[in-house]
C-alpha positions as CSV (number, residue, x, y, z in Angstrom):
1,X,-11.8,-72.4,295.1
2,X,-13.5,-72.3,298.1
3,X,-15.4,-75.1,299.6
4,X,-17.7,-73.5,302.3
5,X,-18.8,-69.6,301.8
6,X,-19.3,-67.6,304.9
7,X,-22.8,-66.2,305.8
8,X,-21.9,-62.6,305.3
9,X,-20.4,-63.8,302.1
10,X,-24.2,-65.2,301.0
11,X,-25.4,-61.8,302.0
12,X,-22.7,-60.0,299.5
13,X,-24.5,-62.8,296.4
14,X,-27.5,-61.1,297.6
15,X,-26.8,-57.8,296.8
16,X,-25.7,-57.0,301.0
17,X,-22.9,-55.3,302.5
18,X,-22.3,-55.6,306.0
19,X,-21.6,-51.9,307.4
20,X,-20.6,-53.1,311.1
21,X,-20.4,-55.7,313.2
22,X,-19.9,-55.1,317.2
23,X,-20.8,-57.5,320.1
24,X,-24.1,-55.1,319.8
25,X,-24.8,-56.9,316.7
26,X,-24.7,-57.0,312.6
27,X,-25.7,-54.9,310.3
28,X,-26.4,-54.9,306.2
29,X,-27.4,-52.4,304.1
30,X,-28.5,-53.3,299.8
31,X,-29.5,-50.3,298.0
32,X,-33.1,-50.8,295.8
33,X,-32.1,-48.5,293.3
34,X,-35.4,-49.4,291.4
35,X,-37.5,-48.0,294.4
36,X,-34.5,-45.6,295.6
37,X,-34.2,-46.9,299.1
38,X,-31.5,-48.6,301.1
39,X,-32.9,-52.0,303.0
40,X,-31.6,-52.4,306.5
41,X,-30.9,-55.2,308.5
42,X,-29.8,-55.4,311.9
43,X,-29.6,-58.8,313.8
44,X,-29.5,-57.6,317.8
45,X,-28.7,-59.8,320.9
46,X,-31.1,-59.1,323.6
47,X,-30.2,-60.1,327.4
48,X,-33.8,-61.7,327.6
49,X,-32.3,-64.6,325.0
50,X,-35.3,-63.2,322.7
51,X,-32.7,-62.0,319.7
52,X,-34.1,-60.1,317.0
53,X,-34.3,-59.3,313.3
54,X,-35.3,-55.8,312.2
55,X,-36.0,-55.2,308.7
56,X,-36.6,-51.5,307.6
57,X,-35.9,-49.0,305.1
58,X,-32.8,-47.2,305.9
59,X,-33.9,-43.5,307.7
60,X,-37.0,-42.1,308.0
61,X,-40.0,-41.5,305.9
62,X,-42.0,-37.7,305.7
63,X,-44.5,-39.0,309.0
64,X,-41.1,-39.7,310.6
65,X,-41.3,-43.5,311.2
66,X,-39.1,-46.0,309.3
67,X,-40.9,-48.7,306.9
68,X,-40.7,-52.4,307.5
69,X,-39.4,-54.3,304.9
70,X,-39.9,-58.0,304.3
71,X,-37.6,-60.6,304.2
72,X,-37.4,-63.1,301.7
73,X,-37.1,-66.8,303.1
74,X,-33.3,-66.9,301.8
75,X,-32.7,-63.6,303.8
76,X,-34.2,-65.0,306.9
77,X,-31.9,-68.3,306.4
78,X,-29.5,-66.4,306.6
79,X,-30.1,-64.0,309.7
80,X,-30.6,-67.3,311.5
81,X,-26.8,-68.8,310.6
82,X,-25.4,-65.3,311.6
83,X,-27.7,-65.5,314.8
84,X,-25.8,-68.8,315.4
85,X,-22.4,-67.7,314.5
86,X,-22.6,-64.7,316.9
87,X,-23.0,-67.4,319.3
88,X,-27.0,-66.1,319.7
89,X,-29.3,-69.2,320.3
């Protein structure tokens, strides 16, 4: 049994799969099959030290722009520790 899970581990209990990681950043992708989209979210370094969070529908709707999707206070928890992990602060 394992003591401590591991961040991307939380984000597999909540339905996430990360599809990359790079020193460009990480990425997860959960399919809504109830709404038939796939949720994005990619956690980017940025050389200003400003580090950001984008959370989007996966591709592009019909006007050719990609929706924001919310995060749930859980989710955001989590971007933070993998913010800190990739050594982000």
């Amino acid at each position: 049994m394992k003591l401590f899970k591991s961040v991307d581990e939380k984000f597999e209990e909540l339905g996430f799969k990360k599809t990359e990681q790079t020193e460009y950043g990480a990425y997860y992708e959960k399919e809504i099959t109830e709404y038939k989209y796939v949720h994005a979210i990619d956690i980017l370094p940025k050389a200003s030290g400003n580090h950001i969070v984008i959370s989007s529908q996966k591709g592009v709707n019909k006007d050719g722009f990609s929706n924001a999707v919310g995060l749930t206070k859980q989710e955001m928890k989590l971007c933070v520790k993998k913010m800190k992990e990739m050594g982000l602060r």
